[in-house]
C-alpha positions as CSV (number, residue, x, y, z in Angstrom):
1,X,12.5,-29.1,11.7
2,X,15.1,-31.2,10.7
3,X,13.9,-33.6,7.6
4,X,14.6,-37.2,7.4
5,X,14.4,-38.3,3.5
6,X,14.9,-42.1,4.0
7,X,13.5,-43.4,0.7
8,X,13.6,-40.2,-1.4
9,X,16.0,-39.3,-4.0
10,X,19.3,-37.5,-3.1
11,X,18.1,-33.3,-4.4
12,X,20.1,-32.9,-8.2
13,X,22.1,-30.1,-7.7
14,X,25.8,-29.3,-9.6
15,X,28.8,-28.9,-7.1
16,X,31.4,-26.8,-8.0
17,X,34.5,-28.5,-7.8
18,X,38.3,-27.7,-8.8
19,X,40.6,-30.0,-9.8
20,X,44.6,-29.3,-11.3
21,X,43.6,-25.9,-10.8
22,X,40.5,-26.3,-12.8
23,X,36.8,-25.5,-12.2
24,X,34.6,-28.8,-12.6
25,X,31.0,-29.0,-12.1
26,X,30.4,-32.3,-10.7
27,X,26.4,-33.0,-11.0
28,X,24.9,-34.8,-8.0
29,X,24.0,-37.7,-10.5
30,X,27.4,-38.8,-11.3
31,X,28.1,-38.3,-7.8
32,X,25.1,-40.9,-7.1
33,X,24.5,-43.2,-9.5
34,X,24.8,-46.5,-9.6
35,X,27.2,-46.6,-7.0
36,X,26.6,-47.4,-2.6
37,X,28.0,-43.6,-1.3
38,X,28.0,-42.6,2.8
39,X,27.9,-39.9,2.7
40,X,28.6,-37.5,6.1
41,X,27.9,-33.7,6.6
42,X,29.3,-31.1,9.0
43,X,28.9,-27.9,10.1
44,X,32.4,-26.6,8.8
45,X,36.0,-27.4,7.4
46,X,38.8,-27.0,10.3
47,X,36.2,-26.8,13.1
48,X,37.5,-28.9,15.9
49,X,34.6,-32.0,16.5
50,X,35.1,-32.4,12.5
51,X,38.8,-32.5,12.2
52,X,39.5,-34.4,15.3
53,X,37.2,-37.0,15.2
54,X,34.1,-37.1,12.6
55,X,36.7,-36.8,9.0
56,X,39.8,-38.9,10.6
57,X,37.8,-41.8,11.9
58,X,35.6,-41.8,8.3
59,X,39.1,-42.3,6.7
60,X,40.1,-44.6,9.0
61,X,37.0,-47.1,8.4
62,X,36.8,-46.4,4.9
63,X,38.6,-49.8,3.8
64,X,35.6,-51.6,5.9
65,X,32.8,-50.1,4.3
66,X,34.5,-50.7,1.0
67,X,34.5,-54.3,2.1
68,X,31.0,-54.6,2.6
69,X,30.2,-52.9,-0.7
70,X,30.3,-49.2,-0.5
71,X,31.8,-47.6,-3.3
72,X,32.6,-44.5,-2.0
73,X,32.8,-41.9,1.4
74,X,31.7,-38.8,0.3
75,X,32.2,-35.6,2.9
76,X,30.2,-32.2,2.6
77,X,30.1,-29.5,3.9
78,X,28.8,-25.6,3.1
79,X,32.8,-24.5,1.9
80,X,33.6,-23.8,-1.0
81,X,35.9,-25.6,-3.0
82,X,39.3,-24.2,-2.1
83,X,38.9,-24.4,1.5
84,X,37.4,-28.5,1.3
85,X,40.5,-28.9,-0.9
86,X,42.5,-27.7,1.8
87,X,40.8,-29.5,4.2
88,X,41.6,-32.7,2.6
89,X,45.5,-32.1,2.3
90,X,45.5,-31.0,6.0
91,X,44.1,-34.3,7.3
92,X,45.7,-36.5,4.7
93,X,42.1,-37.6,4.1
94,X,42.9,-39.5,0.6
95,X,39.9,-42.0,0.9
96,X,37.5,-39.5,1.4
97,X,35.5,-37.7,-1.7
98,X,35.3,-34.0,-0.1
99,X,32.5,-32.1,-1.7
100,X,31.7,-28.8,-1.8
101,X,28.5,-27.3,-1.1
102,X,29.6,-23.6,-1.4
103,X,26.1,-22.4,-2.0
104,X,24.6,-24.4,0.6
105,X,22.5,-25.9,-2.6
106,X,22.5,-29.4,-1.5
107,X,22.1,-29.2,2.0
108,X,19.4,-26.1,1.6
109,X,17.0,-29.3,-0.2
110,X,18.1,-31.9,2.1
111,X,16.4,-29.8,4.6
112,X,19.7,-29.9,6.5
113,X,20.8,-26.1,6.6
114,X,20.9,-24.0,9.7
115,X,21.3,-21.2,10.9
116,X,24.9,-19.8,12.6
117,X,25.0,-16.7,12.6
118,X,25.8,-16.5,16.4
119,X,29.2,-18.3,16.0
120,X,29.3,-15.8,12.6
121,X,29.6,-18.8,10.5
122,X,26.0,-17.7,8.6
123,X,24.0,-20.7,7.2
124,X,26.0,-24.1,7.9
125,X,24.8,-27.5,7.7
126,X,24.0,-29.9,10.4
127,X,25.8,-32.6,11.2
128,X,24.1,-36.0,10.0
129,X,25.2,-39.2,8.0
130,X,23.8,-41.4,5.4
131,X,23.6,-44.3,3.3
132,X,22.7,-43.7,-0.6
133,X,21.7,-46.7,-3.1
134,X,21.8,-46.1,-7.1
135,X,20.7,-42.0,-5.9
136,X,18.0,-43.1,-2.7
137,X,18.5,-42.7,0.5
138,X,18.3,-45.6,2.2
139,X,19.1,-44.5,5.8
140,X,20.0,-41.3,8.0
141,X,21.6,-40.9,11.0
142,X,20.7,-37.3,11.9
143,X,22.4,-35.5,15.3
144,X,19.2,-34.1,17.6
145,X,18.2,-30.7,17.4
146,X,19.8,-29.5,20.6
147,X,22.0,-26.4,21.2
148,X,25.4,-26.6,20.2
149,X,26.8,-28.8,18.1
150,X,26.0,-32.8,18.8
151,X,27.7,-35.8,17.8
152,X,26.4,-39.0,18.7
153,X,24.8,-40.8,15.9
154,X,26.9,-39.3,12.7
155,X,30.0,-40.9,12.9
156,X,31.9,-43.9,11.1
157,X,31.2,-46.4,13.8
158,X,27.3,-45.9,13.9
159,X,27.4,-46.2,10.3
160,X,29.4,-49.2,9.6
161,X,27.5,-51.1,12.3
162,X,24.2,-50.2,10.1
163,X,25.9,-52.0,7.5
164,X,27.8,-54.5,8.5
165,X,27.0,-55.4,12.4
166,X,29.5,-58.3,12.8
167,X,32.6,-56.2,11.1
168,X,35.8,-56.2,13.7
169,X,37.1,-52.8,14.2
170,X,40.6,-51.8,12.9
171,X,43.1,-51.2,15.8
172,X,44.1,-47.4,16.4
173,X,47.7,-47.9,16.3
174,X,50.6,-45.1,17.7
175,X,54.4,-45.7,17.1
176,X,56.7,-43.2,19.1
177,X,59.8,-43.4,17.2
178,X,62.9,-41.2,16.6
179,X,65.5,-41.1,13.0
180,X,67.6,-44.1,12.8
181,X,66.4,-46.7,16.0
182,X,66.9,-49.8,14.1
183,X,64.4,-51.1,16.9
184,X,61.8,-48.4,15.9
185,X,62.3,-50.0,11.9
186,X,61.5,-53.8,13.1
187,X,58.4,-52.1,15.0
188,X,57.1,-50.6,11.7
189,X,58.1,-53.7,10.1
190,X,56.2,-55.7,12.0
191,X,52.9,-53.8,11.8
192,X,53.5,-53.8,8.3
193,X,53.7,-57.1,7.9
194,X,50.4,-57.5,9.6
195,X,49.0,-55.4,7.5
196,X,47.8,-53.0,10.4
197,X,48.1,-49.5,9.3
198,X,49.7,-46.9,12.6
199,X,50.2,-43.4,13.3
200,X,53.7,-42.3,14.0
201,X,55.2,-39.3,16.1
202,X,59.1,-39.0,15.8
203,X,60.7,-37.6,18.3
204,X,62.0,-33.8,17.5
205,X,59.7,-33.7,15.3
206,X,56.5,-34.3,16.4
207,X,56.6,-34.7,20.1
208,X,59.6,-33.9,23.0
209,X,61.1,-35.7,25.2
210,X,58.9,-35.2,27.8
211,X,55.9,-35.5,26.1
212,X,56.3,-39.9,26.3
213,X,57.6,-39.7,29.6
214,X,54.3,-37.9,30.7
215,X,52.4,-40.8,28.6
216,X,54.0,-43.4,29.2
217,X,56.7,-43.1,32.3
218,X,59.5,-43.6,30.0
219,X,61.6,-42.1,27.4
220,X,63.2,-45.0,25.2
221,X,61.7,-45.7,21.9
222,X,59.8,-47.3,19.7
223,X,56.6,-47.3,21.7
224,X,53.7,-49.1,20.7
225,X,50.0,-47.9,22.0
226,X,47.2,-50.6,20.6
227,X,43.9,-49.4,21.6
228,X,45.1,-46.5,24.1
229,X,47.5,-49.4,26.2
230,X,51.1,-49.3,25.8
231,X,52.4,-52.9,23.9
232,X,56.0,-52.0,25.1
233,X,59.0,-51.7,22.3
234,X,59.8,-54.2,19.2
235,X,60.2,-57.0,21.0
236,X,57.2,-56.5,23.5
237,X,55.0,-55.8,20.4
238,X,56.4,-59.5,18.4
239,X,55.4,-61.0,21.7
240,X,52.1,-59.3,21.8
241,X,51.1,-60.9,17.9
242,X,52.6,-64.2,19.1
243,X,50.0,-63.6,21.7
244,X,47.3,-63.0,19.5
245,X,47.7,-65.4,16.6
246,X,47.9,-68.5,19.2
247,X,44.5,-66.7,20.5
């Protein structure tokens, strides 16, 4: 049975950590506190639900939590340190604390460890969330116990709307470019200007050809996606925050 511990004290446990090469045993109460941590757990580094979508959109809503006074996003997961260290670098993850929890320690006295040995994965954790004040847990959002691997209530968006319900969501933002459009460069600019952060694919290197025409129709570049609709090109995109500043 899967334990909720709203209102109890995170379990004090010592991670083992490396940093520059370095073993570091990081104890659960200087992970804790006197700090606001979300913390999120998964069932494993690289596995597809958690790279896809739980760790990028954490990092993607990481500056709003900040703003409405968390201190830090904490990710962990029953790898050890090498792999979660890998883990970070592949999904360029930087505002995310990945934690080991090699052992399983932590998640073994959370009451979150379960068995995977079917998938050959051996004891993993399940996948929940949760809010931690100065070392309590305050609230958890845990995935039902049904076959498979659920995500419904775990992720960034659930959370932030615990804590701040009237926060606006950042835009998901995807610039097609390719190496020297001047056009592609005033797109960038003006995203930058607007302080929205974007994803972008350059042609050759990270898409073909006919990989925008399928998604779009056409081939010529920049293209701008806001929200999963195509803006258009540099100038489309200056009309579209003419647009939405007179809004």
């Amino acid at each position: 049975m899967l334990q909720n511990l709203e209102g109890q004290r995170i379990p004090s446990v010592v991670f083992k950590t490396r940093n520059d090469h370095k073993w570091v045993d990081l104890d659960s109460d200087e992970l804790f506190n006197g700090k606001t941590v979300v913390v999120f757990s998964l069932p494993g580094a690289f596995t597809p639900t958690c790279s896809s979508s739980h760790v990028p959109r954490y990092n993607q809503l990481t500056p709003a939590l900040q703003k409405h006074g968390v201190d830090e996003v904490v990710c962990i997961s029953v790898n050890d340190a090498f792999v979660m260290n890998q883990w970070k670098l592949e999904q360029k993850a930087e505002r995310i604390n990945f934690i080991p929890d090699g052992n399983g320690d932590f998640t073994r006295a959370m009451g979150m460890l379960v068995e995977k040995q079917d998938l050959g994965f051996g004891e993993r954790s399940w996948r929940y969330s949760m809010l931690v004040r100065d070392g309590v847990i305050e609230k958890m959002f845990i995935e039902a116990d049904l076959p498979g691997d659920p995500f419904d209530v775990s992720d960034a968006d659930t959370m932030l709307n615990h804590i701040a319900p009237a926060q606006a969501l950042p835009k998901s933002v995807t610039v097609f470019s390719r190496e020297g459009c001047p056009f592609c460069v005033k797109a960038k600019g003006l995203l930058n200007d607007a302080g929205i952060e974007f994803d972008e694919l350059v042609l050759g290197r990270d898409y073909a050809e006919s990989t925008i025409r399928a998604v779009s129709g056409r081939s010529s570049v920049p293209q701008i996606f806001v929200d999963g609709a195509l803006i258009g090109g540099a100038e489309e995109l200056e009309v579209y925050f003419n647009k939405t500043i007179a809004a």
